[in-house]
N, C-alpha and C positions, 0 to 999 in steps of 0.2 A: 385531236390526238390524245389531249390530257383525258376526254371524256371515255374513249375508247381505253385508255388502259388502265383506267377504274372502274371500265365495266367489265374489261376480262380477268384484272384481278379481283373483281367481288363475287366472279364469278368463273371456278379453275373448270369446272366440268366442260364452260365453253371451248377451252384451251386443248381438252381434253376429244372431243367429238368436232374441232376443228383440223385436228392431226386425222383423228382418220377418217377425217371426209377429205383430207387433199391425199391421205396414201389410195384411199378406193380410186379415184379421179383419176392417180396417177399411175395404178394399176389398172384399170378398164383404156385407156389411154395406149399402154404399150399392148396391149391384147390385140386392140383392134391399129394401131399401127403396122401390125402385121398385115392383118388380113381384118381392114375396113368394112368388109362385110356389104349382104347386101338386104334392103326390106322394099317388101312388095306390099300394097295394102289395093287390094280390091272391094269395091261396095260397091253393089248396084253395077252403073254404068258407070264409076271414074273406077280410075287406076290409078293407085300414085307410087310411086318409084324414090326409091333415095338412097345414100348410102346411113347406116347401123350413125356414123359421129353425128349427119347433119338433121335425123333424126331426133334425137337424143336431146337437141340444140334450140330446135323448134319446139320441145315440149317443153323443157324448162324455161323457153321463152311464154310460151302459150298459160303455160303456169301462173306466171309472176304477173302476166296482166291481168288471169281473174283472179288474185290477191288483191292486185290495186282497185280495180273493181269494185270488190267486196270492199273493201274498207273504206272507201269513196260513195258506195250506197251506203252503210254503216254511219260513217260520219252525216250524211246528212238526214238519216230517217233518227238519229241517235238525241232520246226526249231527256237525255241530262248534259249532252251539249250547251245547250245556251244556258245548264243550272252551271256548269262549271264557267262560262264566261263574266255570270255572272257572280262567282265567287271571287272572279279577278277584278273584277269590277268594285267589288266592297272592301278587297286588299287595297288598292288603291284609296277609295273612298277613305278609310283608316289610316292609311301614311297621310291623306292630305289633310286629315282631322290631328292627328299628332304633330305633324309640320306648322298649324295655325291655320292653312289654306281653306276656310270656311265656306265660300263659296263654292267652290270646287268640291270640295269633301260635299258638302250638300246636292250637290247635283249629281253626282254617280250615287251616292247612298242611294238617292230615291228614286233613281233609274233601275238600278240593280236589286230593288226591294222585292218587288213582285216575284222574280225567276229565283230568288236567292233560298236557299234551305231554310236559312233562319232567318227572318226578317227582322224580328225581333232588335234585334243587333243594328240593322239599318238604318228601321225610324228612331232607334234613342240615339244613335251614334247622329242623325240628320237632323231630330230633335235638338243635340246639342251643338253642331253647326249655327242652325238658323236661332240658337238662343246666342252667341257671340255673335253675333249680329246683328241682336237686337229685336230680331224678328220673333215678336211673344206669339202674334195668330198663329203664323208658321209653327211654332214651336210647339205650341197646344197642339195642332192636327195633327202632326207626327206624333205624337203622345196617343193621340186616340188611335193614330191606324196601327200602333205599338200594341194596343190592348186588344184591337179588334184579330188583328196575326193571329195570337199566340192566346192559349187559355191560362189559366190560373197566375198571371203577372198582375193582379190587380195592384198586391202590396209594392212590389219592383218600380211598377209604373209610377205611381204613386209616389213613391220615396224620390224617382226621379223629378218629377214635377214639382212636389216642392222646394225641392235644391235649388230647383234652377229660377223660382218663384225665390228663394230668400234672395239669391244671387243678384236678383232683377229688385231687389229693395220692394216688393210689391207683396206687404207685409200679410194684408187681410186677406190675399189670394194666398197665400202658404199658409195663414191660421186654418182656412178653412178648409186645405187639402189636406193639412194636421190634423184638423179634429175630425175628416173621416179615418183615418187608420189608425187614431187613438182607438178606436171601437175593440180593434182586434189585439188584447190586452195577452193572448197568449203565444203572437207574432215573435220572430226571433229579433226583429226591428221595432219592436216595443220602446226600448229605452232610447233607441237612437230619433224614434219620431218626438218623445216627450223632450229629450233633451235640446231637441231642434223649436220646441213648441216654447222651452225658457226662455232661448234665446228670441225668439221672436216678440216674446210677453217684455222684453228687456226693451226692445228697439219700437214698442208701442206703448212702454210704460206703464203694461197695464198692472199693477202691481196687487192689486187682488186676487186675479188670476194667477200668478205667477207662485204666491205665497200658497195656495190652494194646491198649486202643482208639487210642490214642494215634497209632500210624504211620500206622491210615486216618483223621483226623484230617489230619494233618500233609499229606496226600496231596490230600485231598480240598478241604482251602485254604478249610473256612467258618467258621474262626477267624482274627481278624487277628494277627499276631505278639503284640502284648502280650494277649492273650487267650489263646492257645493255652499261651503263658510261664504265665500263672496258672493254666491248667488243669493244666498239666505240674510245676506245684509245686505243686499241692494234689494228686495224685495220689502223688507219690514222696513228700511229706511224710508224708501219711496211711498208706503203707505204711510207713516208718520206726517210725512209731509204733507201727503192728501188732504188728513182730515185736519190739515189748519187752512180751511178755506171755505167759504161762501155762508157761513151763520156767524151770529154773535160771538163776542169773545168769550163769556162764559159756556157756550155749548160747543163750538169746538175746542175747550180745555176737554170738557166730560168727553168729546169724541177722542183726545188726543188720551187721556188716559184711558180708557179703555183698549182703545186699540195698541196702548203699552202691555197690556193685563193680556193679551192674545201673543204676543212675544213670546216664545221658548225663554224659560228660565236662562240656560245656559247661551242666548244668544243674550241677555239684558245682562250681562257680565262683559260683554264684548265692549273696549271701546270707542270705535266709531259709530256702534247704536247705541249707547250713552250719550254722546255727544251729541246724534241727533236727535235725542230726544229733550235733552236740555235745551237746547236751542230752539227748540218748538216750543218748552215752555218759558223761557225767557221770552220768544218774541209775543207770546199770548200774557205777559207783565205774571207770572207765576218764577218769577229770580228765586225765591224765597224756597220754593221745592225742588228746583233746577242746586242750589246750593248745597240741600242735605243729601241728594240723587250723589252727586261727584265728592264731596267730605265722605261719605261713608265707604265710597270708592277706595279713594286716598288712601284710606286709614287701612286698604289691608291689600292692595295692591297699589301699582304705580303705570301712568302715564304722561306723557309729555304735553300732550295733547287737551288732554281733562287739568293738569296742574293750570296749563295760561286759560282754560275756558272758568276755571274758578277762580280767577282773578279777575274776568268780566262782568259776573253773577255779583247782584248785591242781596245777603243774606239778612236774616231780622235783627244780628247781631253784627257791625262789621266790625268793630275792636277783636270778640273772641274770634272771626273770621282771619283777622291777620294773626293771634298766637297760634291759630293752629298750623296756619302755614310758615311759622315761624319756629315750630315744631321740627317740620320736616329739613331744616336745613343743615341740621346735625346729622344726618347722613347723607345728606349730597348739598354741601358749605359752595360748590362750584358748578351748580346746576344752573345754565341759564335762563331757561325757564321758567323755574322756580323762581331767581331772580328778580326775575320781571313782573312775574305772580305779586310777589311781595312786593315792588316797586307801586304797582298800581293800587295794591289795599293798603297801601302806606297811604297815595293821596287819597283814596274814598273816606279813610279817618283824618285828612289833612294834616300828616306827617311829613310837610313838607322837604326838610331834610334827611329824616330817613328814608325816603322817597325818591329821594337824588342818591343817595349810596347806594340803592339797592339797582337802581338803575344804571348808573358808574359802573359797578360791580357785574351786572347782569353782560354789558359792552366788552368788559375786563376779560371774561369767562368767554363768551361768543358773540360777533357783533352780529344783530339780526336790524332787521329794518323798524319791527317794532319797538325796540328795547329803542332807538334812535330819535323815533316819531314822538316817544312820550316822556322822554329827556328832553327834548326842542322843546315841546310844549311848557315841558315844566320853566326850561329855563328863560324860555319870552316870558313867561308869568310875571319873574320875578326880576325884569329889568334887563337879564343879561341876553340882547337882541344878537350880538355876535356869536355867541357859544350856540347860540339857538339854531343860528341859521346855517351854523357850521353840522350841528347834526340832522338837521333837515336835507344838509345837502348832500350828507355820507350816507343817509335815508335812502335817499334817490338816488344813490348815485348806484348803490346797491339793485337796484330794482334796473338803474338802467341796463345794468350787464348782461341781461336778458336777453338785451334788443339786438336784431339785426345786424348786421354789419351794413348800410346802407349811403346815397350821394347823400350831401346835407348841401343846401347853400353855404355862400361866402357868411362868416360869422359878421353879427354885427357889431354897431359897439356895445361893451357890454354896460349897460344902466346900471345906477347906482345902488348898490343891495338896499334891498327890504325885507321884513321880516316872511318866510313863509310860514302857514300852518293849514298846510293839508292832512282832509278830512279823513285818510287813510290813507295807510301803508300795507303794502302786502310783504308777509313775511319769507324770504326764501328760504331759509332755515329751516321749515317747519313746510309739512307736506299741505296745509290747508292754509286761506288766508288769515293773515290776524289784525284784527279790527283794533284802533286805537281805542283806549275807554275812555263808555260816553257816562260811564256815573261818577265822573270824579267831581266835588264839587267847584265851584267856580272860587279862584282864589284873586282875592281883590288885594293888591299888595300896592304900594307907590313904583311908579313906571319910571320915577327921575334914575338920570345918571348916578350912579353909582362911584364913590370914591375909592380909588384902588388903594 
């Protein structure tokens, strides 16, 4: 009823040639209520006889079954029939590809591919069925009968397969379906394939490649500055690191500097690629250059980061090493970092008491794990084994906070303290870990009790 009176209201003409089809009806009706009438039909040798109403009754009867007829031949000689079935067929396919029902969505898609107008739609829509699934062969051949459909989808297709190639963590299949539609450099999907191509160089490491990529990157604008900043420091980081590996120490220095000398000016101003590249040359025994790299830093900008790693580096001078950073503490007196900086080129000159204030101090300002690790140390040195193993244990006890909420067994008894001194502490404070320092010299003091 509802459908009937949205279709005579969307339609008044109906309403209109509805009236005077029941006034004729109803006027031909009283006419021959009179006089019924009568009709004679002769042909040939029949005669038929009847009255003018039941005439009239018979034809409109006679009518409407060759309508049905005709629409009943219609329908089944009808060569977009089974296209419209199977458009309902890929409606379907699509709710059960949206619902997650992958099975199912893959089996009508690729039933309904062949009769469908666009196929197109079917094998990628089934291609990504039988990729939630896990099904890579599958998912390939739907790709191919995608391309074979339909002409000029090479790029489409293409962008599809390596999607579903990075999806599937099957890196060097998406590099290589990357570097064919790299080709097509004046594609509207240019930057989206390069930018798909970093990330993959990222999750393979390959970081020559990546760095190489870097200008059509820059070019192509589908990184936003702080994005492209991070790609372009995990790319030059990652190569730093490369080239301290598999020759002598003196020719992977020349590799590591050189491959400094290829760095963008404005990224060796950065400090997390400062950092890694002192620490390449600290670990290749080059402290000495690693020290004027992060001083000259210092002296006209600031980090937190670079302040405690120049308190690890031992430079050619360590006395002027600690005025300088004893420099900076007249504008940040409650820097803890700095701090700690200055605690540990206290001991590298064996300052031993100013060593202990600085570290006191460093605690006072912020407790980090390392400031803790190398007060313990200091203070087992010089006899005081409880103060020691008190900050060893606010050390750790720091780092334990970390952990899990998990069972633990019944505690046992607890043994009678002894001194700890572990080889390192990781700092929570500070976004990287911080190593305890290993150049402070050995301080040979008397180990007896102490009188209070």
């Amino acid at each position: 009823m509802t459908a009937l009176m949205r279709f005579i209201l969307l339609r008044p003409s109906t309403v209109i040639f509805s009236v005077l089809g029941v006034g004729l009806v109803m006027w031909a009706f009283s006419i021959l209520g009179e006089d019924p009438g009568y009709l004679l039909l002769h042909f040939a040798n029949v005669t038929v006889e009847s009255s003018v109403v039941v005439a009239i009754v018979s034809l409109a009867l006679f009518v409407g079954v060759l309508f049905v007829c005709y629409r009943t031949i219609a329908w089944l000689f009808d060569g977009k029939g089974s296209q419209r079935r199977a458009g309902k067929k890929t409606t379907k396919g699509l709710v059960a590809l949206a619902e997650g029902n992958w099975s199912n969505a893959e089996k009508l898609l690729k039933k309904s591919a062949k009769k469908n107008e666009t196929p197109l739609v079917n094998y990628i829509s089934a291609a990504q069925a039988a990729h939630e699934q896990g099904e890579g062969d599958r998912r390939d051949e739907y790709l191919r009968q995608a391309h074979e459909s339909t002409k000029g989808v090479d790029i489409a297709i293409g962008l599809t397969k390596a999607r579903l190639q990075f999806e599937s963590k099957q890196w060097e299949q998406c590099l290589a379906t990357l570097m064919m539609l790299k080709d097509s450099e004046r594609s509207p999907s240019y930057g989206y394939v390069i930018k798909m191509m970093a990330e993959v160089y990222v999750e393979l490491s390959d970081w020559e490649h990546l760095v190489e990529l870097l200008a059509d990157l820059r070019k192509s604008k589908v990184f936003t500055k702080d994005e492209f900043l991070a790609v372009s420091l995990q790319g030059y980081q990652g190569l730093l690191k490369r080239t301290v590996r598999g020759l002598d120490q003196q020719a992977e220095l020349n590799q590591l500097r050189q491959a400094w000398v290829q760095v963008p000016k404005k990224l060796q101003k950065t400090p997390p690629l400062l950092k890694e590249y002192c620490g390449c040359l600290v670990a290749l025994s080059a402290g000495v250059d690693a020290e004027k790299i992060i001083l000259s830093y210092l002296q006209k900008d600031w980090d937190d980061s670079l302040v405690v790693m120049y308190g690890m580096v031992t430079g050619s001078d360590a006395p002027q090493q600690l005025l300088f950073a004893e420099t900076w503490l007249k504008e940040r007196p409650n820097n803890a970092m700095l701090l700690l900086t200055l605690g540990r080129l206290s001991l590298l000159n064996k300052q031993w008491d100013k060593a202990r204030r600085y570290l006191e101090s460093s605690l006072k300002s912020r407790q980090n794990a390392a400031a803790f690790g190398e007060l313990g140390r200091l203070l087992s040195h010089v006899g005081e084994h409880e103060n020691s193993n008190e900050c060893f244990q606010k050390g750790l006890a720091m780092i334990s906070e970390q952990l899990p909420d998990l069972p633990m067994p019944a505690a046992a008894p607890a043994p009678k303290p002894i001194p700890v001194t572990p080889e390192k502490l990781v700092s929570l404070s500070d976004d990287t870990p911080i190593e305890l320092s290993k150049d402070v010299p050995e301080m040979k003091v008397d180990d007896s009790p102490k009188s209070s």
